[in-house]
C-alpha positions in Angstrom: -33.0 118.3 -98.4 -36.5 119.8 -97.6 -37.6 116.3 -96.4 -34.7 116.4 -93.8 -35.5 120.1 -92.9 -39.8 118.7 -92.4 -38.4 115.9 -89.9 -36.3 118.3 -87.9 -39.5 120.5 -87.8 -41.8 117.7 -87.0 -39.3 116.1 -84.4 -40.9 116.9 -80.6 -38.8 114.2 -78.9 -36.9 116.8 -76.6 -39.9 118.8 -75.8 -41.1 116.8 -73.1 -37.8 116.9 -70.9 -37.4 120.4 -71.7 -40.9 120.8 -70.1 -40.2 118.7 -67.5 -37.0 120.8 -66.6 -39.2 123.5 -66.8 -41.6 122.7 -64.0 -38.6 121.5 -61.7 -37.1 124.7 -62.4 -40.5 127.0 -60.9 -41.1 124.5 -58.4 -37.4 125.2 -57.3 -37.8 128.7 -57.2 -41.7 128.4 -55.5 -39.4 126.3 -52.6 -36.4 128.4 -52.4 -39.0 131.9 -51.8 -41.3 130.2 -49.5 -38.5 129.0 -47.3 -37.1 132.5 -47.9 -39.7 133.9 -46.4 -40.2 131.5 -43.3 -36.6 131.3 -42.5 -36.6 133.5 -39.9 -39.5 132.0 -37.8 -38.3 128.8 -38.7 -34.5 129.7 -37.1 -36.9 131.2 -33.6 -38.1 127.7 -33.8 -35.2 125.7 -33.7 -33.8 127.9 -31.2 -36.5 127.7 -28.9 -36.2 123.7 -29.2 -32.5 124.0 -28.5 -32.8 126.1 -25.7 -35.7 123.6 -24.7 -33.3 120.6 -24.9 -29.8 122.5 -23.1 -32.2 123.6 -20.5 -33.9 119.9 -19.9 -30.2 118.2 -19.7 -29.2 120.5 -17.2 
């Protein structure tokens, strides 16, 4: 019984994915703020381009 309960100790096999997960998870969140935060000039730009464009085709 104690040699099952030193292999479940010793058993890192899920670690790595769980890290992994990990840094997909704050790169997420690092994506997700900095578009927060440049969504409004990013929305002046495209409409600027789209009033570029409706004004060229007329």
């Amino acid at each position: 019984m104690t040699n099952l309960f030193a292999r479940f100790a010793n058993d890192e096999s899920g670690a790595t994915a769980i890290e992994y997960g990990l840094i997909a998870g704050l790169l997420a969140v690092a994506i997700i703020g900095i578009l927060g935060t440049m969504g409004g000039s990013l929305g002046d730009i495209f409409s600027d381009i789209n009033a570029g464009l409706t004004s060229a085709a007329s």
